[in-house]
C-alpha positions in Angstrom: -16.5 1.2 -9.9 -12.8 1.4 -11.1 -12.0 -1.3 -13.5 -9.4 -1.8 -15.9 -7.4 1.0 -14.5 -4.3 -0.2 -13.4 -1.2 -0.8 -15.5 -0.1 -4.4 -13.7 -2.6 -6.4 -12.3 -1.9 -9.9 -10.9 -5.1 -12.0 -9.9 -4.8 -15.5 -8.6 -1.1 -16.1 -9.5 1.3 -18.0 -7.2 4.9 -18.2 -7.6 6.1 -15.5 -9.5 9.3 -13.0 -9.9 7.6 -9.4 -11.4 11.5 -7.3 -12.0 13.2 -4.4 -13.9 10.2 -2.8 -14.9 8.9 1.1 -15.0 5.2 2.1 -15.1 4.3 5.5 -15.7 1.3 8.1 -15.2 -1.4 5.2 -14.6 -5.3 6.4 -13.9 -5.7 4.8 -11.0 -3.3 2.2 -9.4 -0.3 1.1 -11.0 0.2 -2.3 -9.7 -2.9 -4.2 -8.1 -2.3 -7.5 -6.2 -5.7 -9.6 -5.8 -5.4 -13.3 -4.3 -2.1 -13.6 -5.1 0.4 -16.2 -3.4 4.3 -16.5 -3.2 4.8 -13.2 -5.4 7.9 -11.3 -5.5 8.5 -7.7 -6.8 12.3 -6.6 -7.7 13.9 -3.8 -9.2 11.0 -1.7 -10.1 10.0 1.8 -11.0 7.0 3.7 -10.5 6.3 7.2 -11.4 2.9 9.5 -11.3 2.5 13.4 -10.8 2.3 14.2 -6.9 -1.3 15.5 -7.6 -2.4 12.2 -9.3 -5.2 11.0 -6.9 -5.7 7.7 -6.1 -2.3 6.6 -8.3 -1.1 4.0 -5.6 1.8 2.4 -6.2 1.2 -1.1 -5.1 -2.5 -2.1 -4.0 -2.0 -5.2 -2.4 -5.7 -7.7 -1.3 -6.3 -11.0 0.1 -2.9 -12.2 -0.7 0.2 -14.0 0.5 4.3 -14.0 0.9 4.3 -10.7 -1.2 7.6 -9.5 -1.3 8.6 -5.8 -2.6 12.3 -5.2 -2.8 14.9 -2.3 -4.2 11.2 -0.3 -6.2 11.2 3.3 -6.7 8.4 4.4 -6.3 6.6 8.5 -7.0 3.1 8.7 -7.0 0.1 11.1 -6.1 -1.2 8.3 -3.5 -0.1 5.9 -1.7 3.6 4.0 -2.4 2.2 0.8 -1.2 -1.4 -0.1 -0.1 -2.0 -3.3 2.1 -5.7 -4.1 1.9 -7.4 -7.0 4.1 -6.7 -10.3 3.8 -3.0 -9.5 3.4 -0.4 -11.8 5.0 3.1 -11.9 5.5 3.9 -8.6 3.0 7.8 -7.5 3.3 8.7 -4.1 2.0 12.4 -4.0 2.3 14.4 -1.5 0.5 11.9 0.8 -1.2 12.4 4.2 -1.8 9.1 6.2 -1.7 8.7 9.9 -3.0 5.5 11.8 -2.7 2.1 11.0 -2.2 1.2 9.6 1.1 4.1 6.8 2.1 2.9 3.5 3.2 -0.5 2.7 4.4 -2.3 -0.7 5.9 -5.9 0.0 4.6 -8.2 1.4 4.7 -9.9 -1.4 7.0 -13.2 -2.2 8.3 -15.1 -0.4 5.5 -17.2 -3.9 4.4 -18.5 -6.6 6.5 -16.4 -9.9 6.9 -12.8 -7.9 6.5 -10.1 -10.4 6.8 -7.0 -10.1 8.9 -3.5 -8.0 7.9 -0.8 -10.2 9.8 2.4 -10.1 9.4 3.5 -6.9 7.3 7.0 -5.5 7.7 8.4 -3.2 6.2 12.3 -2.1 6.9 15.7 -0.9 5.2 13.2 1.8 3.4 13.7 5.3 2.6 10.2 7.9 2.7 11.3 11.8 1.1 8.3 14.3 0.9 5.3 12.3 1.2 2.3 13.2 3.9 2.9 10.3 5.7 5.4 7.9 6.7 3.5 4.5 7.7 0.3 4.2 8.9 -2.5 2.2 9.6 -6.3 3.5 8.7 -9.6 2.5 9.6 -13.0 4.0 9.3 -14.7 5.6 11.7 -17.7 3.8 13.8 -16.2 0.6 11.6 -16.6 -2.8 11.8 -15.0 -5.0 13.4 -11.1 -5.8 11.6 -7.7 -6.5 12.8 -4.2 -5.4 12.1 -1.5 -7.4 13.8 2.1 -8.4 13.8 3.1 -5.2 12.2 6.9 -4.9 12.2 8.4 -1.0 11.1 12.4 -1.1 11.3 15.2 1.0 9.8 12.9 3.4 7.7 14.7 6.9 6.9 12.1 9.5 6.3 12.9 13.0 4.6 10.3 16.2 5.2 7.6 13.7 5.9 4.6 15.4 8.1 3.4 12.4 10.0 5.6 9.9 10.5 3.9 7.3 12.1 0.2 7.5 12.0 -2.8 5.5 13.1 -6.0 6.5 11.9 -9.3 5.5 13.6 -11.0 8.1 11.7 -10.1 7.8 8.3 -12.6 9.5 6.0 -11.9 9.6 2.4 -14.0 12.0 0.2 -16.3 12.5 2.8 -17.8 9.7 2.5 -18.2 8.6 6.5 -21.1 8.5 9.2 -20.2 8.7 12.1 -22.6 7.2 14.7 
């Protein structure tokens, strides 16, 4: 289990205003997000090697009103990662390079997944990453739901899937498919 790996990690705060700050060349993800209400994100800069695995950007879980606005972000993974239990997430001029754009998920991996409502993302510029935005699940998952997902004014650059959704997402191999 990854622990202790991330260069930010905000657990259980509400209220706060995270700006003007780089991370560099983390071992796993950069900024983590856990349980976290009311949080905003400005003018911030993240950069990792395009063959850094598993460098996300932003991992963002069971949290609320997280905001994300004017980042740069380069990394080997995803730009930003919205995990379950993640509501009303705005992404709104973000520049993403690399990696693998920005994902909802991967969902219904574990039993008793909460709902990802209201995510939007907009005004944001994707250049040479895998995807654009997507939404992944795993395959022969549980149940989980992704709703109220808004994707508006997003400029994407030698991207190879732009919009993808991904009932069959199997990382590492690690799926059985029934």
């Amino acid at each position: 289990m990854m622990q202790n790996e991330q260069n930010l990690r905000f657990n259980f705060v509400t209220n706060a205003l995270v700006q003007d700050i780089t991370t560099l060349n983390t071992k796993v993800f950069h900024v983590m997000v856990f349980g976290t209400k009311n949080i905003t994100f400005r003018s911030i800069k993240i950069i990792t090697p395009k063959d850094s695995p598993n460098t996300d950007g932003i991992q963002i879980g069971h949290s609320s009103a997280i905001t994300t606005v004017d980042a740069s972000i380069e990394t080997g993974d995803d730009c930003v990662c919205i995990g379950d239990g993640s509501e009303q997430v705005t992404i709104t001029s973000v520049t993403c390079e690399l990696g693998h754009g920005i994902s909802i998920g991967s969902l219904e991996k574990y039993n008793n997944e909460l709902p990802v409502n209201g995510i939007f993302v907009k005004k944001s510029t994707l250049t040479n990453t895998l995807t654009g935005v997507r939404i992944k699940s795993w395959p022969a998952s549980l149940p989980g739901v992704a709703n109220n997902v808004h994707f508006e004014d997003i400029t994407m650059n030698n991207v190879s899937d732009l919009v993808l959704i991904d009932q069959g997402y199997c990382q590492w191999n690690q799926c059985t498919i029934e």
